[in-house]
Backbone bond lengths (Angstrom), bond angles and torsions (degrees), N, CA, C in turn:
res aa  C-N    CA-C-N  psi(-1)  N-CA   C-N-CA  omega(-1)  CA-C   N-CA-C  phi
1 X - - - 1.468 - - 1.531 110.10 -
2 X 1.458 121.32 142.20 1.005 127.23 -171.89 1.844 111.89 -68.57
3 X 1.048 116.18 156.71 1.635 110.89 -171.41 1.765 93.26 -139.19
4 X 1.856 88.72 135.19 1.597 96.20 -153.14 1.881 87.66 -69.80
5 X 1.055 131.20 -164.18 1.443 167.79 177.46 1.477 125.76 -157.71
6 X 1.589 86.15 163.40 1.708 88.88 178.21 1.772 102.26 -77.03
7 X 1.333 100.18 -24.15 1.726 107.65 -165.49 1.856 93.95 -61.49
8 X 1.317 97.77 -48.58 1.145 112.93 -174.38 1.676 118.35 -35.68
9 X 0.959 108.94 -44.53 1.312 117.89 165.89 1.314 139.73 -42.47
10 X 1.609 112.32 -38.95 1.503 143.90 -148.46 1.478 104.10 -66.51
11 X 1.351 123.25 103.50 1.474 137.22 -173.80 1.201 102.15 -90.05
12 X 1.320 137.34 -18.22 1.159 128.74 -178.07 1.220 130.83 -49.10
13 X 1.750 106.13 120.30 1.677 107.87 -155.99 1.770 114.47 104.75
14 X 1.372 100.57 -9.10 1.815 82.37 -163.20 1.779 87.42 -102.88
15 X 1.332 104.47 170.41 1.442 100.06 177.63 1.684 96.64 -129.50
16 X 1.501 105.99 123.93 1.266 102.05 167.93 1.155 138.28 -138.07
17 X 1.533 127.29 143.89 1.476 133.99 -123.44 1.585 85.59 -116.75
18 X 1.665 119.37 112.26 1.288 110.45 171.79 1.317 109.65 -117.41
19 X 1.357 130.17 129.01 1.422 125.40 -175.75 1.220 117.20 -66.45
20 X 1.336 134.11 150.30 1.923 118.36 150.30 1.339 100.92 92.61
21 X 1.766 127.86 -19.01 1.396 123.28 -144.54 1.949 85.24 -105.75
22 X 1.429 112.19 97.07 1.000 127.50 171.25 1.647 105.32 -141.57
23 X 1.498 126.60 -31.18 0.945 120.04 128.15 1.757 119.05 -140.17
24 X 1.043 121.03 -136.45 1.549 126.16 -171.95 1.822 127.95 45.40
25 X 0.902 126.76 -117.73 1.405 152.68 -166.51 1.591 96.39 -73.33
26 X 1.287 119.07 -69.98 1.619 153.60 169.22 1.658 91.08 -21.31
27 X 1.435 103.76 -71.57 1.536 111.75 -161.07 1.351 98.87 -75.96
28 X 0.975 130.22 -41.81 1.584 111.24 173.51 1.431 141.30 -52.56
29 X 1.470 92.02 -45.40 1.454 113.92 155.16 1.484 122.64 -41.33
30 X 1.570 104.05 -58.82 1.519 120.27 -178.01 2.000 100.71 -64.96
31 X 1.047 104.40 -59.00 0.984 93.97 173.79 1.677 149.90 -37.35
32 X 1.172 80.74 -43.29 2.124 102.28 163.22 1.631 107.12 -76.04
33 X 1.306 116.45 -35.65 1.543 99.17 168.45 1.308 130.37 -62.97
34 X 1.183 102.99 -40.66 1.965 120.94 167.25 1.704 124.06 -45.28
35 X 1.302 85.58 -35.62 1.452 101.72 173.22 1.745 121.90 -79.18
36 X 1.524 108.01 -16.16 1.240 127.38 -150.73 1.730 86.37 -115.93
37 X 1.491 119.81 -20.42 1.119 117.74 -170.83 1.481 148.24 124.95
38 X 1.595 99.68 -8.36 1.015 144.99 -168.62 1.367 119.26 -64.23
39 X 1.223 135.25 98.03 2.053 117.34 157.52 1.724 106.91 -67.93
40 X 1.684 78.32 99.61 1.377 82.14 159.02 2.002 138.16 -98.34
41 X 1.303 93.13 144.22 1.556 93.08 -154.53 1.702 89.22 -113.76
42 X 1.481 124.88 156.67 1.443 128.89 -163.14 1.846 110.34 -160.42
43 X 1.076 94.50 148.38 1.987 84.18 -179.21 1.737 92.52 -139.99
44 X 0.824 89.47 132.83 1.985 91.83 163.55 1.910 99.19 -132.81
45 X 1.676 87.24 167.18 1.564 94.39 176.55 1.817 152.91 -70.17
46 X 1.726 70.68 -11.13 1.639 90.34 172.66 1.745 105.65 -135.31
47 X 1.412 93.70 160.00 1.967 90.08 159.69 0.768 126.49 -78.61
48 X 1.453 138.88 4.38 0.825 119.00 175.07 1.247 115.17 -82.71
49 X 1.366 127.10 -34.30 1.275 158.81 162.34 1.394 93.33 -16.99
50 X 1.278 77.15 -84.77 1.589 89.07 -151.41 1.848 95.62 -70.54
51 X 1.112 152.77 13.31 1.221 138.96 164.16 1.670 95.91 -84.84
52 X 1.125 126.32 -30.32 1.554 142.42 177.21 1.555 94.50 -57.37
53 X 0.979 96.51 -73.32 1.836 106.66 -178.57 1.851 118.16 -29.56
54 X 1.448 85.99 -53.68 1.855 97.06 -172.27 1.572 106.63 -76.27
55 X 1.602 120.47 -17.25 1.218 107.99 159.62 1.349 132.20 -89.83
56 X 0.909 99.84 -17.87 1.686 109.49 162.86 1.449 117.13 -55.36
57 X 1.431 102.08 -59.13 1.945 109.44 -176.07 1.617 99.67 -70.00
58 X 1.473 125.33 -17.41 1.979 113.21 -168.01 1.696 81.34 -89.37
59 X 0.715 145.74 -36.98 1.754 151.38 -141.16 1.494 88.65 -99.10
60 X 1.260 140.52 -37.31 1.509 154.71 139.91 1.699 120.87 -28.84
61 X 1.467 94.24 -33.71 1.638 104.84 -165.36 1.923 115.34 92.23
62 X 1.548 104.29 5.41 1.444 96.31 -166.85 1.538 96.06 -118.21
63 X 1.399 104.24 145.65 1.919 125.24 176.80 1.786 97.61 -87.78
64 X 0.834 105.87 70.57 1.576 115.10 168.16 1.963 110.45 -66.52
65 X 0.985 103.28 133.15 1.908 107.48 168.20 1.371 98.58 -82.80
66 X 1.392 129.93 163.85 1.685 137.39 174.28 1.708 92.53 -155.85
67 X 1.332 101.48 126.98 1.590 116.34 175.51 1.719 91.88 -119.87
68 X 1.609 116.77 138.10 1.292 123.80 146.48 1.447 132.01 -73.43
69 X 1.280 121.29 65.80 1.787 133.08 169.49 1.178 131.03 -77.94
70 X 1.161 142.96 100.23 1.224 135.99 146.77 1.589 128.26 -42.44
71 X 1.263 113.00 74.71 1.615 116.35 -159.68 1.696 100.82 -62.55
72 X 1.288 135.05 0.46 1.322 124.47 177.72 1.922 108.61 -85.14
73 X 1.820 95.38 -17.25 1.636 83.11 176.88 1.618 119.58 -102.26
74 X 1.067 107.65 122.77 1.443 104.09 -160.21 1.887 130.92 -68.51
75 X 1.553 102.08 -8.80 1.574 115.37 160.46 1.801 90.44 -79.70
76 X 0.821 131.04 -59.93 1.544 107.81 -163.67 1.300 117.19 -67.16
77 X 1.492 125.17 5.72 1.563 119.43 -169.57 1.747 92.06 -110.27
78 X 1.295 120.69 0.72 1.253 132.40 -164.48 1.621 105.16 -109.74
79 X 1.539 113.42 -37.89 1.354 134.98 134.75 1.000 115.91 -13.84
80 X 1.140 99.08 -90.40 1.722 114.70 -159.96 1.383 108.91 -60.94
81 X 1.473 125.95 -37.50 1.321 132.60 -170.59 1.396 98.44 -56.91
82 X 1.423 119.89 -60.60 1.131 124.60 -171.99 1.356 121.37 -31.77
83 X 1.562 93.89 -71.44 1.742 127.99 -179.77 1.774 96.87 -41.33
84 X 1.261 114.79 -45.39 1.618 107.42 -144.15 2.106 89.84 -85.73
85 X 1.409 117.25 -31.29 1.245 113.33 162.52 1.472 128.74 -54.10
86 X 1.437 124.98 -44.87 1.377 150.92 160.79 1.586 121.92 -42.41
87 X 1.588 106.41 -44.23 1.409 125.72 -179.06 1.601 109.37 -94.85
88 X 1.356 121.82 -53.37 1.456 115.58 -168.05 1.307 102.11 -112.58
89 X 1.617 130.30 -54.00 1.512 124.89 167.71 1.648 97.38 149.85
90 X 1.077 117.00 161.27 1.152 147.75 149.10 1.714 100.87 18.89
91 X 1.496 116.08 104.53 1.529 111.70 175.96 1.232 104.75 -85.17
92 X 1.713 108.24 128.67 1.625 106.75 -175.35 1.716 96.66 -109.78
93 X 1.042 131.47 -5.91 1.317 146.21 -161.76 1.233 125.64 -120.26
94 X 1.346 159.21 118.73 1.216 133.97 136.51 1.293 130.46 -117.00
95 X 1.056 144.30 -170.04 1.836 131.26 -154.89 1.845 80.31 178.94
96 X 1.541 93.17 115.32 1.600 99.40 172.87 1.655 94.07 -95.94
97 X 0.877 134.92 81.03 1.587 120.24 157.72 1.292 134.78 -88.97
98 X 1.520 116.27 -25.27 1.365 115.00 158.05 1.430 141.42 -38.93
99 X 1.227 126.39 125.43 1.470 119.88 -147.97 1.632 108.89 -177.75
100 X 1.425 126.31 161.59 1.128 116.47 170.74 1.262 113.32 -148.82
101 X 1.038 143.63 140.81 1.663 154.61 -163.56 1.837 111.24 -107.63
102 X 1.607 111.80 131.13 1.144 102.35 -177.02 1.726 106.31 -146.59
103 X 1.311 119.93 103.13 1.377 125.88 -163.88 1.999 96.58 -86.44
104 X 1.278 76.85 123.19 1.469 91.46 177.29 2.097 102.29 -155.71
105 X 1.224 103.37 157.64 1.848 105.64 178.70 1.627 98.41 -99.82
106 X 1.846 94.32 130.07 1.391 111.27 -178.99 1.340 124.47 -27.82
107 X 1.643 102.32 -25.79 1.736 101.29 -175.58 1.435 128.73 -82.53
108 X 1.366 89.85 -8.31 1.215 130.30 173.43 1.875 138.03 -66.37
109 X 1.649 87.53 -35.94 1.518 87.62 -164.66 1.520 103.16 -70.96
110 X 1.237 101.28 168.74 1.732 102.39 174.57 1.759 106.45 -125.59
111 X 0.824 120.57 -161.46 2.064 126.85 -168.35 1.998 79.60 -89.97
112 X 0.984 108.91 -46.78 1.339 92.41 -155.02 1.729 128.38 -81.73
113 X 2.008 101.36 -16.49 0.775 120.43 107.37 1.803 138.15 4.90
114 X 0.929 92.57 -107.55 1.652 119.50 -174.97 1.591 105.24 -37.38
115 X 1.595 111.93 -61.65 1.588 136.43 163.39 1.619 99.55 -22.90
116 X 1.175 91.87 -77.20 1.522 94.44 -156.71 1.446 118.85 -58.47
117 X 1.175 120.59 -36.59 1.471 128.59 171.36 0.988 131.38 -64.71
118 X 1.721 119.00 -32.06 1.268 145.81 160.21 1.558 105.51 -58.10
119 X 1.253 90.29 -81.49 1.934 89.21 -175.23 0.982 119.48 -16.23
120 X 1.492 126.40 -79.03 1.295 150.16 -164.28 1.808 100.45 -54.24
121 X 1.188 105.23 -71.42 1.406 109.16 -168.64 1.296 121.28 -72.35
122 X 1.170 145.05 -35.94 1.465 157.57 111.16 1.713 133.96 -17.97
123 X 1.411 96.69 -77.61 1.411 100.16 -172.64 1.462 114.81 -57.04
124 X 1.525 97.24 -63.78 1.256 110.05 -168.33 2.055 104.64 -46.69
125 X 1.439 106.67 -66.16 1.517 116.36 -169.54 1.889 96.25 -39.55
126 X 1.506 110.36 -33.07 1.621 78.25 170.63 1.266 124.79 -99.79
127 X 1.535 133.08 23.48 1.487 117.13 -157.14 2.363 72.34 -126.03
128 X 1.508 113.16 -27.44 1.201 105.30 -179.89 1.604 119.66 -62.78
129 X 1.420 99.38 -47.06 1.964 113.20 153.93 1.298 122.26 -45.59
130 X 1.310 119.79 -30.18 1.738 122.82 -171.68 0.999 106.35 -107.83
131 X 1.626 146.40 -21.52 1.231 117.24 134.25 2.186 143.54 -87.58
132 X 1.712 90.05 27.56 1.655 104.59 168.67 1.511 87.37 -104.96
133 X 1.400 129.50 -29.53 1.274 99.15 -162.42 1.656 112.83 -100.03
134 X 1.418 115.52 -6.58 1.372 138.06 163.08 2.089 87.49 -47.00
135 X 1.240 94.10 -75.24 1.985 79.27 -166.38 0.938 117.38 -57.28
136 X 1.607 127.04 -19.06 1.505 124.45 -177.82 1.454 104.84 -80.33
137 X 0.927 130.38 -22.26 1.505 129.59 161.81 1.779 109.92 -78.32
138 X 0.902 123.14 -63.31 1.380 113.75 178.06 1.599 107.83 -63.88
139 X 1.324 138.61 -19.03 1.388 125.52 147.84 1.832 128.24 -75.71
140 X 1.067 107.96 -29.70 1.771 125.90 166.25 1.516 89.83 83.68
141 X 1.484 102.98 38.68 1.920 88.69 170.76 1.142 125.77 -102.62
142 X 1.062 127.68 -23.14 1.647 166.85 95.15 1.209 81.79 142.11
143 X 1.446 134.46 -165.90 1.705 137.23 -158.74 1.891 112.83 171.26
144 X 1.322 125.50 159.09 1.297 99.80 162.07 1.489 135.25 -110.01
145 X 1.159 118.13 -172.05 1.326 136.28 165.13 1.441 130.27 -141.91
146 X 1.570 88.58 134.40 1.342 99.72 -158.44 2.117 96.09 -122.29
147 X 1.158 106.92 113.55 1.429 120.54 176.41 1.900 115.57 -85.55
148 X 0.770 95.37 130.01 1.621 87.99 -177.27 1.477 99.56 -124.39
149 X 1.511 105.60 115.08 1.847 134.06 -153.76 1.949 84.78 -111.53
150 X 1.415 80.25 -145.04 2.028 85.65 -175.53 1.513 79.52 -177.06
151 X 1.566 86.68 165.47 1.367 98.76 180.00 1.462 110.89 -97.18
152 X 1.485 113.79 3.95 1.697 118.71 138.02 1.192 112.04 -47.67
153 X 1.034 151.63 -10.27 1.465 138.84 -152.41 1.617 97.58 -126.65
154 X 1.338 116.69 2.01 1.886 135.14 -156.69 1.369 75.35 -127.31
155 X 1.171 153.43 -87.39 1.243 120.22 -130.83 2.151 92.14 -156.90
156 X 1.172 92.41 157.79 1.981 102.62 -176.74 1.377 118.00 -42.68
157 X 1.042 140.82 136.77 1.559 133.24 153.75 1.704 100.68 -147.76
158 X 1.462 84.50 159.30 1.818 111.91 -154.46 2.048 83.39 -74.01
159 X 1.223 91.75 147.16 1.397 124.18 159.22 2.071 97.04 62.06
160 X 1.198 116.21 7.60 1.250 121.55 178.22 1.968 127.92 -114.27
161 X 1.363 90.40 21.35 1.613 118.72 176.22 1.652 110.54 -28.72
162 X 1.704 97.66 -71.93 1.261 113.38 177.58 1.842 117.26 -52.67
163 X 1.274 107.02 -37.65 1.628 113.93 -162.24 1.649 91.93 -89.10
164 X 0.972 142.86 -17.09 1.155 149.30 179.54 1.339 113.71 -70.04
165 X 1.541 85.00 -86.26 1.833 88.51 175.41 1.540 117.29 -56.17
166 X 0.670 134.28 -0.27 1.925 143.41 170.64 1.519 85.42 -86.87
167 X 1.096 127.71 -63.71 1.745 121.76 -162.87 1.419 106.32 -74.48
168 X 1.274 141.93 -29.98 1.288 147.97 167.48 1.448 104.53 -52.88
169 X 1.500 113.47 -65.73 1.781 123.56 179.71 2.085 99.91 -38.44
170 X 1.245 93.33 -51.39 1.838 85.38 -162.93 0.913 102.84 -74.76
171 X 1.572 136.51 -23.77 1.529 118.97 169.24 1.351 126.31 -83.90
172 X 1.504 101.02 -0.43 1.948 102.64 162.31 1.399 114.66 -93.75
173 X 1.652 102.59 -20.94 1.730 109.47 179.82 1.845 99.90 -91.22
174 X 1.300 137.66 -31.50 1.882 113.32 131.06 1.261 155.59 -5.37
175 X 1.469 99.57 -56.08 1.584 133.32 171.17 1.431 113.90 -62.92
176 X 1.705 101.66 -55.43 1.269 111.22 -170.61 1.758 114.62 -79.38
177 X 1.350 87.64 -28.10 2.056 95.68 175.42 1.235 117.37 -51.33
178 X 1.835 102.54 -64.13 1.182 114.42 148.58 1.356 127.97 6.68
179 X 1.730 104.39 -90.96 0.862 93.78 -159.76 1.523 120.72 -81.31
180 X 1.245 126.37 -27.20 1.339 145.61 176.63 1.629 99.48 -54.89
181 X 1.176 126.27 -62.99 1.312 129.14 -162.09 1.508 112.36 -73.58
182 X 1.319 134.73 -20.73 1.524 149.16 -135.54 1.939 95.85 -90.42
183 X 1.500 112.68 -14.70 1.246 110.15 -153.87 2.076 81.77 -111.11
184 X 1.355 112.36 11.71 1.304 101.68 172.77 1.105 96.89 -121.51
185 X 1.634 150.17 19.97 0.993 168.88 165.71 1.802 115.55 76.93
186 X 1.442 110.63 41.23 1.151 128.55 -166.06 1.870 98.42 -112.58
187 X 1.454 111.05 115.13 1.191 115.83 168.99 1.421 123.71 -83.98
188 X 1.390 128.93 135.88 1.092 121.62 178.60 2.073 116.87 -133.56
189 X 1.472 98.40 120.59 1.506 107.75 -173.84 1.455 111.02 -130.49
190 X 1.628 90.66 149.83 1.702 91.09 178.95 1.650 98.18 -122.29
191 X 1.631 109.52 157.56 1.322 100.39 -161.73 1.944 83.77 -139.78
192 X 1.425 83.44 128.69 1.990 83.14 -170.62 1.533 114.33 -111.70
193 X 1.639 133.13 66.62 1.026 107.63 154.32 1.344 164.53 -22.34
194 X 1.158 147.87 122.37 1.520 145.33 179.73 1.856 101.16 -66.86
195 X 1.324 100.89 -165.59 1.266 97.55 173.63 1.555 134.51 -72.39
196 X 0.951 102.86 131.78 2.050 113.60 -163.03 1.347 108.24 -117.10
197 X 1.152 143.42 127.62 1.439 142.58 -154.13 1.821 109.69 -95.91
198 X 0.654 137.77 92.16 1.196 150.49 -164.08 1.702 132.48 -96.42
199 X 1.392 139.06 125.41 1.423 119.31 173.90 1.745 117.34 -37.54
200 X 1.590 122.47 -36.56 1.595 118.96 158.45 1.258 136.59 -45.78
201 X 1.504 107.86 -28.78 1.235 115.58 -159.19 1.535 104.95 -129.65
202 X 1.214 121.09 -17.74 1.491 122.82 -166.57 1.314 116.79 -57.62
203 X 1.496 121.06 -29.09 1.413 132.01 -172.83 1.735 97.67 -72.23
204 X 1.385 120.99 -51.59 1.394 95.51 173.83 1.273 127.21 -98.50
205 X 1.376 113.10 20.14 1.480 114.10 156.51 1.552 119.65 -66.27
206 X 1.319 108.65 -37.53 1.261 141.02 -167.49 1.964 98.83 -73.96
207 X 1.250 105.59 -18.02 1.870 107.32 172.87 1.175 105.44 -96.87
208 X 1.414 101.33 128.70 2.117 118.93 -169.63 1.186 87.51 -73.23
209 X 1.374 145.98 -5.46 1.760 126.75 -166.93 1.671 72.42 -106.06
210 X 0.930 135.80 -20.47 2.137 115.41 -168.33 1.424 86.96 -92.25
211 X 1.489 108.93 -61.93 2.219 96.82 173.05 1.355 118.62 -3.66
212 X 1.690 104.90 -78.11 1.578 133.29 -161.64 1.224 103.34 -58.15
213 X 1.651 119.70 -36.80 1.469 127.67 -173.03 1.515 115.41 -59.32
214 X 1.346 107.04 -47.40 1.445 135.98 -146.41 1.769 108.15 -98.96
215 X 1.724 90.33 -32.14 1.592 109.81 -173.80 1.484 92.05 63.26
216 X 1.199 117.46 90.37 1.542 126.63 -167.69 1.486 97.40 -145.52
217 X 1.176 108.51 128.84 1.132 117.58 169.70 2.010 103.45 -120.75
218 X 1.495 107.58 113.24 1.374 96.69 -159.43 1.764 90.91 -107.95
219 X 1.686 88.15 105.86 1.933 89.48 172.10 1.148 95.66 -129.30
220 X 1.565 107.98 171.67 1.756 121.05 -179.14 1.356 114.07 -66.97
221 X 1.549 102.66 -24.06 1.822 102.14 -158.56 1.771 93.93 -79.22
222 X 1.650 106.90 -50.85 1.253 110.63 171.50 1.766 114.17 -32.85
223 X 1.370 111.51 -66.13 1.142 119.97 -149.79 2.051 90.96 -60.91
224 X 1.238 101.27 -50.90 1.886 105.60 -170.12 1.501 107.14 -60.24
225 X 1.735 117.99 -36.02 1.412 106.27 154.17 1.602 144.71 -47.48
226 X 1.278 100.18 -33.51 1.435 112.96 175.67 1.417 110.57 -74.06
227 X 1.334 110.32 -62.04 1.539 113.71 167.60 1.381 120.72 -30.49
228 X 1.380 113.79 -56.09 1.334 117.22 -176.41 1.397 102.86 -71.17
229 X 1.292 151.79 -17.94 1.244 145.86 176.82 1.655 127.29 -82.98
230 X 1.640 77.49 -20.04 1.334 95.50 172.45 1.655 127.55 -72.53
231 X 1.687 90.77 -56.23 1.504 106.46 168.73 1.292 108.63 -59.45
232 X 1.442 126.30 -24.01 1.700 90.44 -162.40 1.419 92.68 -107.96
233 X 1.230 133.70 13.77 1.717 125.76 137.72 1.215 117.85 -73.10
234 X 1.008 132.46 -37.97 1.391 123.83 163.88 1.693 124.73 -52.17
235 X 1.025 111.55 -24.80 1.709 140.17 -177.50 1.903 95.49 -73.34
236 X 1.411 108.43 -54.97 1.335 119.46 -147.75 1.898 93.32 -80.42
237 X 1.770 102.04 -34.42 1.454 98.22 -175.99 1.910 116.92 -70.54
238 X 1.620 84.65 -34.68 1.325 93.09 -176.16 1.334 116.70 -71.60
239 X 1.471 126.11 -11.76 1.606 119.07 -166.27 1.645 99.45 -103.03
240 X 1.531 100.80 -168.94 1.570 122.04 -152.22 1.540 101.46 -66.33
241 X 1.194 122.82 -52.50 1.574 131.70 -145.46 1.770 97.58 -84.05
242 X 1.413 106.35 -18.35 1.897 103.75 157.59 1.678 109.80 -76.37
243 X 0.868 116.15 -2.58 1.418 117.56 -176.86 1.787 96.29 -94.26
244 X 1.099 129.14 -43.98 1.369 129.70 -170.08 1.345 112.20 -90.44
245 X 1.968 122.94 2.66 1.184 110.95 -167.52 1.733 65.69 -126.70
246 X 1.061 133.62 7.91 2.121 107.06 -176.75 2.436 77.77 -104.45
247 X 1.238 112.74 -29.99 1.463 92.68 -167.26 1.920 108.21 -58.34
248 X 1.797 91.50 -39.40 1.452 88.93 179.57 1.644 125.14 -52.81
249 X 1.283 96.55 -32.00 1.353 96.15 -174.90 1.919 126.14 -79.91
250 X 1.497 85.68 -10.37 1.543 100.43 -168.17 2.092 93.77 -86.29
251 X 1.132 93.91 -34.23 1.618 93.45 -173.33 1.466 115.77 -57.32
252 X 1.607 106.92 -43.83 1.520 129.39 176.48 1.070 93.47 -58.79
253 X 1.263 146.26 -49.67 1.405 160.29 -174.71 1.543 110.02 -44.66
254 X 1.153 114.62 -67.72 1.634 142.10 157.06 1.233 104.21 -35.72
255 X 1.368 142.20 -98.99 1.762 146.40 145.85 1.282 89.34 24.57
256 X 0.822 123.92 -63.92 1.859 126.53 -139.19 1.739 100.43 -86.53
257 X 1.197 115.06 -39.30 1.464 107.07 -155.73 1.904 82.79 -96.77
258 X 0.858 123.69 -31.76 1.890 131.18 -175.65 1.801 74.63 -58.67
């Protein structure tokens, strides 16, 4: 079995496109690639955002790209793909993290509701994958993807219906990328955090009745642990020695259906 390395790691050269990562989850992620070697490239929904974003990563030490996308409209995610090949080069990476969470009780939700949570977190992560992986097939370079699900999407929780089933969908639409895409040399992973403390979310982390709810204990060390566990799966999906343990598995794969 292959045994990871630090070499192993070495992004240098790859360009990777992380959604949402202007701050939170996104930027952390992005952040450990940069370090690893990475041009990292990023879109949020407003400019302001993303002018927020690019000072964060220069104040970091990192030359981050920032595109303004609305990844829910699907000519502009087709856009941007373009643009971001044209301008920086060749996306070898992508990281669906963009997403939005909306606590409401099942009896509760409404269509419009449902829409919005879905779209974003669902729809979009697969129509944003199907046109990165459209060029990686019409280039034959193949590249990865990295989905970022929750462990809402693993198992029920109260007042999180909507955010669930959106996170459940992308880790069956993972599976299926996977497997469909794997024979154009396109990897596909989903990576499911628990709860991560976030500028979105921090305000009601920060309420002892959401604590008690959640059984949350909201400390720094916690929060920088997770982070760091986070990033360096993202590190481990994105580098070489996942490439030599997804061929093994694809061959066995082959065996089976021959």
């Amino acid at each position: 079995m292959a045994q990871c390395t630090p070499k192993s790691f070495d992004l240098t050269g790859k360009v990777a496109l992380i959604t949402g990562a202007s701050y939170g989850i996104g930027m952390a992620i992005a952040k450990a690639m940069a370090a690893n070697g990475a041009t990292i490239v990023f879109n949020d929904i407003k400019q302001e955002l993303v002018d927020k974003g690019l000072a964060s990563y220069a104040e970091a030490g990192i030359k981050a790209h920032g595109y303004v996308c609305d990844v829910t409209d699907e000519d502009a995610v087709n856009a941007m793909v373009a643009k971001i090949t044209e301008e920086v080069g060749h996306i070898n990476i992508l990281v669906n993290n963009a997403g939005i969470i909306k606590r409401c009780d099942a009896i509760d939700v409404t269509p419009e509701n449902w829409d919005a949570v879905d779209f974003l977190n669902e729809k979009m992560v697969f129509f944003l994958s199907q046109a990165v992986a459209k060029q990686w097939v019409a280039d034959k370079k193949g590249g990865k993807i990295i989905n970022i699900a929750s462990v809402g999407g693993l198992k029920g929780t109260s007042a999180l219906s909507l955010y669930g089933a959106s996170k459940a969908g992308v880790i069956n639409l993972t599976k299926t990328m996977a497997l469909e895409w794997s024979r154009y040399g396109i990897q596909t992973n989903a990576v499911c955090p628990g709860y991560v403390v976030t500028e979105i979310n921090k305000a009601e982390f920060e309420n002892e009745v959401s604590k008690l709810n959640n059984n949350i204990v909201s400390l720094e060390k916690d929060i920088e642990l997770k982070e760091s566990e986070l990033k360096s799966l993202n590190n481990v999906i994105s580098s070489k020695d996942l490439e030599i343990k997804t061929l093994i598995k694809e061959n066995k794969q082959s065996k089976k259906l021959k």
